[in-house]
C-alpha positions in Angstrom: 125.7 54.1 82.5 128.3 53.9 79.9 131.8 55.9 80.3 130.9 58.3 77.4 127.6 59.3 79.3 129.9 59.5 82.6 132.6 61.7 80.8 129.8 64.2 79.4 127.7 64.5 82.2 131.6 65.2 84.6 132.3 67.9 81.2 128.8 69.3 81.9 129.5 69.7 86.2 133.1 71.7 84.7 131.8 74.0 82.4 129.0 75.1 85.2 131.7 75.4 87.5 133.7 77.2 85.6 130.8 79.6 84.8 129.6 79.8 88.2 133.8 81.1 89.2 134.1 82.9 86.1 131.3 85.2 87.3 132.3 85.3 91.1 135.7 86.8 89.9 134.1 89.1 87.0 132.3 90.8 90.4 135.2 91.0 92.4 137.6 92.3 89.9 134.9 95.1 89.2 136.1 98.7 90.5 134.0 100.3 93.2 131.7 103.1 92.7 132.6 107.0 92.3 130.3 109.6 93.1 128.8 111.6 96.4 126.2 109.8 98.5 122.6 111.1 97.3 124.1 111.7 94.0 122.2 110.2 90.5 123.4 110.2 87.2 120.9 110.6 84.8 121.4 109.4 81.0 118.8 110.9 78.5 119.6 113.2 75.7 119.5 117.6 76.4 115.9 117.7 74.6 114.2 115.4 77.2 116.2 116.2 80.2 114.7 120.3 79.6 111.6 119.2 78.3 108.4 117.6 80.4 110.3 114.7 81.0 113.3 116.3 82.9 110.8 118.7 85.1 109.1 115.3 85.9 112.2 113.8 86.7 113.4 117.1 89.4 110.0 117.1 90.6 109.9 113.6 92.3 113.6 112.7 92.6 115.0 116.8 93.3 111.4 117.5 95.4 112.4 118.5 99.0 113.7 115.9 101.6 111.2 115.5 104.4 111.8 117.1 108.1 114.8 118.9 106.9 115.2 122.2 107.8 116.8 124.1 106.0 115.2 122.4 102.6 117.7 119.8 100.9 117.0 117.8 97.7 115.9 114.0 98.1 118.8 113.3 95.5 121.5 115.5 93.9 120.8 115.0 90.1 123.5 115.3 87.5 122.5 115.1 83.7 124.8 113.4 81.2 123.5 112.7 77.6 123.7 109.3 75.8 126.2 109.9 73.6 128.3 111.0 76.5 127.9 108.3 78.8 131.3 106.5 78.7 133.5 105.0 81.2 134.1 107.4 83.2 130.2 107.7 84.2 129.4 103.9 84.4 131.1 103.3 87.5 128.3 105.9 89.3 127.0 104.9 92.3 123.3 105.3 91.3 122.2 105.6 87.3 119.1 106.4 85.5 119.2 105.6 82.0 116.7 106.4 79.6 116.4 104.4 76.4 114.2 106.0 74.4 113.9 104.4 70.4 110.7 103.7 68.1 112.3 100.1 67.7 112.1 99.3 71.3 111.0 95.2 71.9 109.3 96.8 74.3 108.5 99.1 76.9 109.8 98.5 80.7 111.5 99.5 83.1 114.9 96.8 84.5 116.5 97.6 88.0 120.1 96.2 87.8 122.8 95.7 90.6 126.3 96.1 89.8 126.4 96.5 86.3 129.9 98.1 86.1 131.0 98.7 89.3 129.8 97.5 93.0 128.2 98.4 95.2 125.7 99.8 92.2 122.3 101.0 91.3 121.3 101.1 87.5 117.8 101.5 86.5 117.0 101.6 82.8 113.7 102.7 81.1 113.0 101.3 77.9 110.2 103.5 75.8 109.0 104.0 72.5 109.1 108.1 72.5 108.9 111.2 75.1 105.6 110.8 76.1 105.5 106.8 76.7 109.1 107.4 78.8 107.0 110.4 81.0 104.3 107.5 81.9 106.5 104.7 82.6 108.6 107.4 84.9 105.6 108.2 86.6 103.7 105.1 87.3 107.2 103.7 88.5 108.6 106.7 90.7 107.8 105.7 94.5 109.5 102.2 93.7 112.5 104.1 91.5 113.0 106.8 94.9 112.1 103.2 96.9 115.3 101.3 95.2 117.9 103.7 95.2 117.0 105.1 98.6 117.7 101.1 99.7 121.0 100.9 97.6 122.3 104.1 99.8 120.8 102.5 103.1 122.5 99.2 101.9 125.8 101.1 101.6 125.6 102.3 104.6 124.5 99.1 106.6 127.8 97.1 104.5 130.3 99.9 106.5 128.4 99.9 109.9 128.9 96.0 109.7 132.6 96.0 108.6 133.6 98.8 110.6 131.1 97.2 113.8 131.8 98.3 117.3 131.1 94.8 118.8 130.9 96.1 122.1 128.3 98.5 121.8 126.4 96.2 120.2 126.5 93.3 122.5 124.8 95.5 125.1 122.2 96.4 123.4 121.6 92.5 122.1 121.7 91.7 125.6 119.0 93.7 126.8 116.8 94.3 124.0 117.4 90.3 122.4 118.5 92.1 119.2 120.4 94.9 117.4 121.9 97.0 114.8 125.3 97.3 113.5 126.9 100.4 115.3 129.9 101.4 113.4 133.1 102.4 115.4 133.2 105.9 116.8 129.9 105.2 118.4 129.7 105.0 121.9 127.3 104.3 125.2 126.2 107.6 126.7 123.6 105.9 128.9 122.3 102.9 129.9 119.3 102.3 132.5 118.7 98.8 131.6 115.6 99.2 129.5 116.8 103.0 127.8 120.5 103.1 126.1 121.7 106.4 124.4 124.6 105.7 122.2 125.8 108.7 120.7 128.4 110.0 117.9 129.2 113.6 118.6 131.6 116.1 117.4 132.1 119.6 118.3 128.9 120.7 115.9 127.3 117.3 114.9 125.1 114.8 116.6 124.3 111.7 115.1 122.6 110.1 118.1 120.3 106.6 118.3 118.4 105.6 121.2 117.1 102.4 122.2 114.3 101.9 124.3 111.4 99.6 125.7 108.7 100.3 127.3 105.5 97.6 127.9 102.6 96.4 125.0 99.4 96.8 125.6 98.6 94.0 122.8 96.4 95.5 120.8 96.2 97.8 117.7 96.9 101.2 120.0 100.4 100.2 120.2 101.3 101.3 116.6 98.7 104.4 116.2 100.9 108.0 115.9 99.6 109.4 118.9 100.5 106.3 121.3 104.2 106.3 119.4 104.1 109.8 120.0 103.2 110.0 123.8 105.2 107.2 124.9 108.3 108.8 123.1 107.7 112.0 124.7 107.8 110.7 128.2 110.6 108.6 127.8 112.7 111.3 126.4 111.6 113.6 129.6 112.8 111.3 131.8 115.9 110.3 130.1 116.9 113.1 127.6 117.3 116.3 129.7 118.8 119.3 127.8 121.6 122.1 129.3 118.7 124.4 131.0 117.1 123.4 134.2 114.0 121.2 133.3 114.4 121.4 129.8 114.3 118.1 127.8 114.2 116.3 124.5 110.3 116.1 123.1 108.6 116.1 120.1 107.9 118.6 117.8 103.7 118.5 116.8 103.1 122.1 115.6 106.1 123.4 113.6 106.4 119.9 111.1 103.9 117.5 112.5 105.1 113.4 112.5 104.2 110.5 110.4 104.0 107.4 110.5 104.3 104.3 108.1 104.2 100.3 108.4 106.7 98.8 106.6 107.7 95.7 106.1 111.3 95.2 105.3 113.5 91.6 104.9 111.3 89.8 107.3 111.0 92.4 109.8 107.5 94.7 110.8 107.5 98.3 111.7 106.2 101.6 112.2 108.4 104.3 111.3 107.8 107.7 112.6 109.6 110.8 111.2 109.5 114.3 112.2 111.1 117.1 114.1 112.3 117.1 117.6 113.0 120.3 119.8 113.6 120.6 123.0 111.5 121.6 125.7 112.2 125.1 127.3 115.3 125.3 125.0 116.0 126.2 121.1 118.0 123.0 119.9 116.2 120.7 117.1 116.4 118.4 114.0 115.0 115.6 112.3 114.2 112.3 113.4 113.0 109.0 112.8 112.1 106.3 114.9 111.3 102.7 114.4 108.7 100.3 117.0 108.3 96.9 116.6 107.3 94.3 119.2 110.0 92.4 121.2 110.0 88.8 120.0 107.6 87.6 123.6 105.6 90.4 122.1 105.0 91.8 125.7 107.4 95.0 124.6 107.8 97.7 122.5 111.4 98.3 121.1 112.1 101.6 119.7 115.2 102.7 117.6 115.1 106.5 117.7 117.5 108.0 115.6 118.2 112.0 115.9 120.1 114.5 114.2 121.4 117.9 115.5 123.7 119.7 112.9 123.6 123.3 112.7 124.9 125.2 109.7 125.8 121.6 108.4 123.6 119.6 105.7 121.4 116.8 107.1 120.4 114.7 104.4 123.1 112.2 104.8 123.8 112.7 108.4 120.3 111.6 108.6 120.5 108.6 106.2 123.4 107.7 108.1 122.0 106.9 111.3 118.5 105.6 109.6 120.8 103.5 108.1 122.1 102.0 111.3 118.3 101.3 112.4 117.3 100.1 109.5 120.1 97.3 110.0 118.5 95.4 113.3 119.0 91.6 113.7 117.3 89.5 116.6 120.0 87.9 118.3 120.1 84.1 116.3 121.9 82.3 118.8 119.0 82.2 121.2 
């Protein structure tokens, strides 16, 4: 290999380099995002936004948040037109951006992290005209509601981890061989060895999370609703009493009846459960939404119940707050 070969190939190695640092300090000198949590931005021009396309748009991302009583909006939407959308707007948390032009390349749909602030969401929809923007919307809109729900969960999960109380976690990693990120303020109101309460309560709020095990029977009745269902019920009335004599924490199943869905999500298996809990013999309830998985010998069920009591407050992000904290769970790695 001759020197000139050796020189050029070393230039090569700097310029990636370069590049690679170059773009690692574009990102960090980027500002962080503005905006509410649950708040989109949405970029497309008056005509469309009060037209079919904008009554699409409210219908799916504005339609009612599920188990919340009274009714909130999945996501706060804010209209901004095209010609409008400067600087100020681009460093949104969450944007929707609608490109609509005849001379399109093509039409498609790109989701886009960071594009002019961090931590971001930008999702931009490329048509040729009205009608070709309403289809692509459409076909696209669970995994559009799919990626900025994430985005807000992500946000969430980034704070519960820097601001982690490290000793409410460690008990819960040593009994259940795993965890999520409990941010500080939270603390252990319980602990019976297999049933933890950790609670952060105010004077009017409670955003609550239990964790819990109970055994498997190792087969495919440990995932259906009604087993979830009837094992969280008698947990709870043995572990959850309420102010009144034998009144307790149950499950709601003729007001707003549960769900359940399998998700998969960064390596992990679950069913998650939503739906309304009241109280037996008393008048408190709220929303809540619960995730069981097996234990890694597979001879347990772990269950991260989340809960939300908040009266005269708004839910939504109460609620995403603490599904946020579930959502986060890591088996212990240094087994």
């Amino acid at each position: 290999m001759t020197m000139k070969t050796i020189f050029s190939k070393l230039f090569l190695v700097a310029i990636a380099m370069m590049a690679v640092v170059s773009c690692k300090n574009s990102k960090a000198l980027m500002p962080n995002i503005s905006g509410k949590a649950g708040e989109v931005i949405v970029v497309i021009d008056r005509e469309n936004w009060e037209g079919n396309l904008g009554n699409a748009l409210r219908d799916v991302l504005a339609d009612d948040c599920p188990y919340l009583v009274p009714r909130e909006p999945l996501f706060t939407l804010a209209n901004v037109s095209v010609s409008g959308f400067g600087d100020l707007f681009k460093i949104h948390r969450n944007i929707i951006i609608f490109n609509i032009n005849p001379q399109n390349q093509k039409e498609q749909i790109q989701y886009i992290n960071d594009a002019w602030a961090k931590p971001q969401c930008v999702i931009r929809l490329d048509a040729y005209d009205s009608e070709s923007a309403l289809n692509l919307f459409k076909e696209n809109s669970a995994r559009i509601i799919s990626t900025i729900e994430q985005a807000e969960r992500d946000r969430n999960i980034a704070n519960a981890i820097r601001y982690e109380n490290a000793s409410v976690s460690a008990v819960v990693k040593e009994i259940m061989g795993g965890t999520p990120h409990f941010p500080d303020g939270y603390r252990i109101r319980k602990n019976t060895g297999d049933f933890i309460w950790i609670a952060y309560d105010s004077a009017s709020i409670l955003q609550d999370i239990l964790v819990y095990k109970y055994p498997a029977v190792g087969n495919e009745q440990d995932f259906t609703l009604e087993n979830l269902i009837a094992n969280r019920n008698a947990v709870l009335k043995d572990n959850v009493p309420s102010s009144a004599e034998g009144s307790f924490m149950t499950t709601d199943e003729s007001y707003l009846k549960p769900t359940v869905e399998y998700i998969k999500f960064r390596g992990r298996q679950f069913a998650q459960v939503r739906g309304w809990w009241d109280v037996h013999g008393g008048w408190m309830g709220g929303p809540f939404v619960m995730h069981a998985f097996y234990s890694q010998d597979a001879k347990e069920i772990i269950v991260l119940d989340a809960f939300v009591h908040a009266p005269g407050h708004d839910k939504r992000q109460l609620l995403r707050q603490v599904e946020s904290i579930i959502y986060s769970f890591e088996w212990d790695k240094t087994e």
